[in-house]
N, C-alpha and C positions, 0 to 999 in steps of 0.2 A: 451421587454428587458429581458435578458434571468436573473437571480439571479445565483451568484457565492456563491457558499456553499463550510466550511470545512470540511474536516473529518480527522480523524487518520484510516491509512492503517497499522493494527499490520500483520508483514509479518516473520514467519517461518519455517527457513531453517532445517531439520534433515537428514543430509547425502544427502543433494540437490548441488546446485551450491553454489559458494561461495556469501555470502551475502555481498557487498559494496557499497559505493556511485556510481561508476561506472555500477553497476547491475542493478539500478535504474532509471536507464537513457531513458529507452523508457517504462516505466510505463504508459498505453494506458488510455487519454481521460482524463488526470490531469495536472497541474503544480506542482511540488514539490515544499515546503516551505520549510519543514525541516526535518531532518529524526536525529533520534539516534537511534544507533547500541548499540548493546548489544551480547556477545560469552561467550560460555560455553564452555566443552571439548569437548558435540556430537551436540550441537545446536547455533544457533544465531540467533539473530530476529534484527528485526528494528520498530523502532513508526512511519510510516511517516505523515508527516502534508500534507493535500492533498488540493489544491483548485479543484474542479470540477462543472460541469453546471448542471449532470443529476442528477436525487434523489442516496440517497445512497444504494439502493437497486439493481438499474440499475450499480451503481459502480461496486458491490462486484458481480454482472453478468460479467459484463467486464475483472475485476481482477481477478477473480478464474481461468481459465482457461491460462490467462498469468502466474499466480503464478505454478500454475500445471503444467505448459512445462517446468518449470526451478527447478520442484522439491521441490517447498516452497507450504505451507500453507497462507493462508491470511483470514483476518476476517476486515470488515469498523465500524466503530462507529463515528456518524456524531458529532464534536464539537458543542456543548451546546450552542443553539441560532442561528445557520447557515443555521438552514433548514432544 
C-alpha cells in the first residue's frame, strides 16, 4: 500500500507566466488541495497544499523543471507528520 503524503509547493513567479488557479491545473504527480495566492507589483507566489505518493524530494525533482518551463521558482516542505 503505497502512503499519501502532504506537502506545501511554495511556487514563485518574477516576470514568468501568470500565476492562477488555472496555472495550476496540470502540476505533475499531485492532487491539489488547496492553494493561496499572494501578488505584489513584480511578483506572485502561491502556498499549494499538495497530496502526493513519492517522498518529497523526488517531488521537488518532478516540480522544478515544470516550474522552470513556465518561468517560476518552486521550493516543497513536507507538512508536519505526512512523511
Amino acid at each position: 500500500m503505497t502512503k499519501t503524503r502532504h506537502s506545501v509547493a511554495i511556487i514563485l513567479s518574477v516576470g514568468g507566466a501568470e500565476l492562477h488557479g488555472g496555472a495550476l491545473g496540470d502540476l505533475p504527480g499531485v492532487r491539489l488541495v488547496r492553494a493561496e495566492f499572494a501578488s505584489g507589483e513584480r511578483a506572485a507566489c502561491v502556498a499549494a497544499t499538495v497530496e502526493h505518493e513519492c517522498e518529497t524530494a523526488e517531488l521537488l525533482r518532478v516540480l522544478r523543471p515544470w516550474a522552470a518551463g513556465r518561468g517560476w521558482s518552486v521550493t516543497v516542505a513536507p507538512l508536519t507528520g505526512s512523511g
